[in-house]
C-alpha positions as CSV (number, residue, x, y, z in Angstrom):
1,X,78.3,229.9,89.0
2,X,79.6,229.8,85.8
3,X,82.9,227.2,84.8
4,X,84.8,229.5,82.9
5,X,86.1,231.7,85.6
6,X,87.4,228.5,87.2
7,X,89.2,227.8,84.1
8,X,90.9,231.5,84.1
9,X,94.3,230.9,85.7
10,X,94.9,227.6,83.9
11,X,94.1,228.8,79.8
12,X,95.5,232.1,80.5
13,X,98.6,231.3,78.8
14,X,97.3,229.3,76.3
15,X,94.6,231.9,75.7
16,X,96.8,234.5,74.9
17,X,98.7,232.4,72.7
18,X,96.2,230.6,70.6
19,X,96.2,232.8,67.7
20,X,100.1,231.9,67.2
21,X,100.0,228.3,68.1
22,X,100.0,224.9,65.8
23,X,97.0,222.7,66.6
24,X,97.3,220.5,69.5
25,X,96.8,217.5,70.3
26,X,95.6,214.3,70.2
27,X,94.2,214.5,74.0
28,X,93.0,211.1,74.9
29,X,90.0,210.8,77.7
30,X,89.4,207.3,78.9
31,X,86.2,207.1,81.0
32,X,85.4,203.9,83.5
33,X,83.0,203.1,85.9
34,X,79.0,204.5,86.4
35,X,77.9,206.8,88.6
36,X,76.8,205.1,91.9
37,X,75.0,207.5,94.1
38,X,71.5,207.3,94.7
39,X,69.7,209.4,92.6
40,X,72.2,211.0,90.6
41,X,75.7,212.9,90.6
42,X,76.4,215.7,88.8
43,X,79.5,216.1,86.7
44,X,81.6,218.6,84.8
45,X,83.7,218.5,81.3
46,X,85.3,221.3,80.3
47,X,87.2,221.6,77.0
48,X,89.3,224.6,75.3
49,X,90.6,224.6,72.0
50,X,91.7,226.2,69.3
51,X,88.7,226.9,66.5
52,X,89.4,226.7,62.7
53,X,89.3,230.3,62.9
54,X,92.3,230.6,64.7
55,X,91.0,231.5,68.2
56,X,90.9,229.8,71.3
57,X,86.7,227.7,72.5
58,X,85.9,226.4,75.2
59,X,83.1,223.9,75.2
60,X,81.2,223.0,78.7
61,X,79.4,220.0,79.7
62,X,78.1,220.1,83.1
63,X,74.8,218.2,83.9
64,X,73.3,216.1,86.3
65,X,73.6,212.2,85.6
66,X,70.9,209.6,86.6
67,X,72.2,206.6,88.8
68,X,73.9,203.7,86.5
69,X,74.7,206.0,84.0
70,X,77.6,204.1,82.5
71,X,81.5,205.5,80.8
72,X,79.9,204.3,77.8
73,X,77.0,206.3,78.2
74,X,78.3,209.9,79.3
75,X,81.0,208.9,76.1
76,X,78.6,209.1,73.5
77,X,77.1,212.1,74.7
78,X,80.5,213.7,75.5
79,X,81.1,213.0,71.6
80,X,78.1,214.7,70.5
81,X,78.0,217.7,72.1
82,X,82.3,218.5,71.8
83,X,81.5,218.0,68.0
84,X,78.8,220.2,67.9
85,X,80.8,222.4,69.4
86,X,83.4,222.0,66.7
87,X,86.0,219.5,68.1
88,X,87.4,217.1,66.1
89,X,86.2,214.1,69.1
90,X,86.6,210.4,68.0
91,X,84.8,207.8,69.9
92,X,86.2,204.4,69.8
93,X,83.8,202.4,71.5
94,X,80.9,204.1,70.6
95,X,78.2,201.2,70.4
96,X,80.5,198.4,72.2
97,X,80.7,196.6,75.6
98,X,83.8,198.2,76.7
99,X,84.7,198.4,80.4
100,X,86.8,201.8,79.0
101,X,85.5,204.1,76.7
102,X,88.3,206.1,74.6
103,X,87.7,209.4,73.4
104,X,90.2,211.3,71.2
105,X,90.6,215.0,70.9
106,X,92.0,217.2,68.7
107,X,93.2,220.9,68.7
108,X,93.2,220.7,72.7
109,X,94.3,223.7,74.6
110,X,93.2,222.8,78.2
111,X,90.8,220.2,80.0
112,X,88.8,220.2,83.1
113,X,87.2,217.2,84.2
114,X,84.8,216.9,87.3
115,X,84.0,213.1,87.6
116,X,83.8,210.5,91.1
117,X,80.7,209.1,92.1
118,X,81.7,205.5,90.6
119,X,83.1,207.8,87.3
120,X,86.5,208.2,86.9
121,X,88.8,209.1,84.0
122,X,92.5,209.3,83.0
123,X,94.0,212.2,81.0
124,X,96.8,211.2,78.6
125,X,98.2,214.3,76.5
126,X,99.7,212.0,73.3
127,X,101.9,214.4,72.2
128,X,102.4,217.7,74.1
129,X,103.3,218.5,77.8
130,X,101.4,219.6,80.3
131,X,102.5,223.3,81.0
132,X,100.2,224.0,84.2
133,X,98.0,221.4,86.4
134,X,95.4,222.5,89.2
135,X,93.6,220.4,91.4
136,X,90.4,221.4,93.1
137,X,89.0,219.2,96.1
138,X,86.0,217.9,96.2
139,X,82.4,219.5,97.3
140,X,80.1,216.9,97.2
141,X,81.4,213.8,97.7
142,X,85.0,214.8,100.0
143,X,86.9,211.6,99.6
144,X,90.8,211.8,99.5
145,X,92.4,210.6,96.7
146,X,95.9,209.9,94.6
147,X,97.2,211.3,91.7
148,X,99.7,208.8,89.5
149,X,101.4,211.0,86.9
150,X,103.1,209.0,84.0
151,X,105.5,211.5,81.7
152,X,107.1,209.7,78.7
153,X,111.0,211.4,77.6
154,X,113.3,211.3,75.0
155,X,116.8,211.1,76.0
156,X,118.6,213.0,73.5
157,X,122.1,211.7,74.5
158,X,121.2,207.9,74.2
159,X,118.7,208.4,71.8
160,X,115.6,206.3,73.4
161,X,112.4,206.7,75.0
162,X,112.1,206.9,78.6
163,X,109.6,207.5,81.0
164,X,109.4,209.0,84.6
165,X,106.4,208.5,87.0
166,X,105.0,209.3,90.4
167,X,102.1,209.2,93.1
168,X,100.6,211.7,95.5
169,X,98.3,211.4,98.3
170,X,95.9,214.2,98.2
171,X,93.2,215.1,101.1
172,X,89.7,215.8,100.3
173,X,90.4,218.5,103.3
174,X,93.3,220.2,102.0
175,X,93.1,223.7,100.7
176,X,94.5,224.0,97.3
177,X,98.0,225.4,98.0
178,X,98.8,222.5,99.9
179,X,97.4,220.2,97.1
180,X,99.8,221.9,94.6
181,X,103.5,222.0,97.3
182,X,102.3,218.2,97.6
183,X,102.5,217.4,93.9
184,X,105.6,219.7,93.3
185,X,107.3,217.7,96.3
186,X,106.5,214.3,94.7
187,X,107.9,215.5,91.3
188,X,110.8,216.7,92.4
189,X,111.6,213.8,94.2
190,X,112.0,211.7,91.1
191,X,113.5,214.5,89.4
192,X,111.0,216.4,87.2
193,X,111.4,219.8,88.2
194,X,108.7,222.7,87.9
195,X,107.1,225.9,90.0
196,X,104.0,226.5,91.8
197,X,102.2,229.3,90.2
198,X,99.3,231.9,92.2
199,X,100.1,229.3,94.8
200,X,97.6,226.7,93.7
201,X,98.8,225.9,89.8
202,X,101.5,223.2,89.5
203,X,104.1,224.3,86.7
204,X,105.9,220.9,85.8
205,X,109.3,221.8,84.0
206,X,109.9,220.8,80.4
207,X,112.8,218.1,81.5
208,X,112.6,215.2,84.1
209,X,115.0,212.8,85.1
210,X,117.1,213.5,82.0
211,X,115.1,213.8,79.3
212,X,113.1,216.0,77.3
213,X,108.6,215.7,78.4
214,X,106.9,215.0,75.2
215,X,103.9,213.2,76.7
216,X,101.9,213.1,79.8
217,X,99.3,211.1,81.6
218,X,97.2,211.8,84.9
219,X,95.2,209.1,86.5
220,X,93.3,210.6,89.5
221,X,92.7,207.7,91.5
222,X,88.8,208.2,93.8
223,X,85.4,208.1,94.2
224,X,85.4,211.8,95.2
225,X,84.6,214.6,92.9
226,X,88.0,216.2,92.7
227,X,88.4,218.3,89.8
228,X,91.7,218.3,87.3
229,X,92.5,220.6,85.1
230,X,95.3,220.2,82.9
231,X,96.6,222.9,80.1
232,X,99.0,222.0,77.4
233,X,102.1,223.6,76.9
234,X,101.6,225.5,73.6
235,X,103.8,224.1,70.5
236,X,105.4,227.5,70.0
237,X,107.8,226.3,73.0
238,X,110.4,224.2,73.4
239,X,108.6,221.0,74.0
């Protein structure tokens, strides 16, 4: 089955708006761990963006990885094959021992990231909101899991960075409306607003606690192979 439908609902907006938009970005993928499963693990990267042509790419890595294949390994391959594709992708420890391997993104309109089996990632958006966030349970290996989200804030009044953060408990067993009610709950309980969209798409609101979202991170905490998928709230908006 092809990726892309997958991705429909969640770069619909930013589809339809990349021909307007400024260049987003920097997206900032920081991969740990190696896949620990006996005899392999397949995993899935899924990037859109906006070409220098004006329209909107998406570029798909989904392969099966040998066991021990390290952060550092699927980071220098991720690298490759995004720039090929004609990302601007910046690899900071390409060649060095690093427990975390940083990759930097530009012109980002949406990710999808398929990891677990001893991989795992965290998502920061470095300068942009998140405008819609899906989570898909896993298929092959169904362990639960818990999603920290970290949003940093200006405070316009006071004139000063803040930040506004919380956790959610997610079952590998939960169909995905109840994923997306659980992370709109957990939001709203530290006061970042939002919507559930096509009940499974969590629309965070461009305000929380008080201040104005200007950056995000997701760190999806398991050794499941939960999928995230993140789209960025195009610069056209009110950010």
């Amino acid at each position: 089955m092809s990726l892309r439908p997958r991705l429909a609902s969640l770069v619909l907006t930013a589809c339809a708006l990349a021909g307007s938009a400024r260049a987003q970005g920097p997206v900032q993928l920081a991969l740990m761990g190696e896949v620990d499963r006996t005899g392999g693990a397949r995993i899935e990267v899924d990037v859109t963006f906006l070409a220098r042509d004006g329209q909107s790419a998406t570029a798909s890595v989904a392969l099966f990885l040998a066991e021990r294949t390290s952060a550092a390994d699927l980071g220098v391959l991720l690298e490759r094959r995004l720039a090929a594709a004609g990302l601007r992708v910046l690899n900071t420890g390409s060649g060095l021992p690093r427990p975390v391997t940083c990759l930097f993104v530009e012109d980002v309109l949406s990710v999808g990231l398929r990891l677990g089996h001893g991989l795992r990632a965290t998502l920061t958006l470095g300068e942009d909101r998140a405008e819609s966030v899906r989570l898909l349970a896993p298929y092959d290996a169904r362990l639960d899991a818990e999603l920290r989200v970290t949003a940093s804030t200006w405070m316009p009044h006071e004139r000063r960075h803040a930040r506004v953060e919380y956790q959610a408990r997610l079952e590998a067993a939960a169909p995905p409306v109840k994923i997306a009610d659980q992370l709109a709950a957990a939001s709203t309980r530290v006061g970042w607003s939002g919507e559930i969209q096509g009940h499974e798409v969590w629309r965070p609101g461009a305000t929380a606690a008080g201040g104005a979202v200007g950056a995000v991170n997701f760190d999806l905490q398991t050794q499941g192979d939960w999928r995230l998928e993140v789209a960025l709230a195009p610069r056209t908006q009110v950010r």
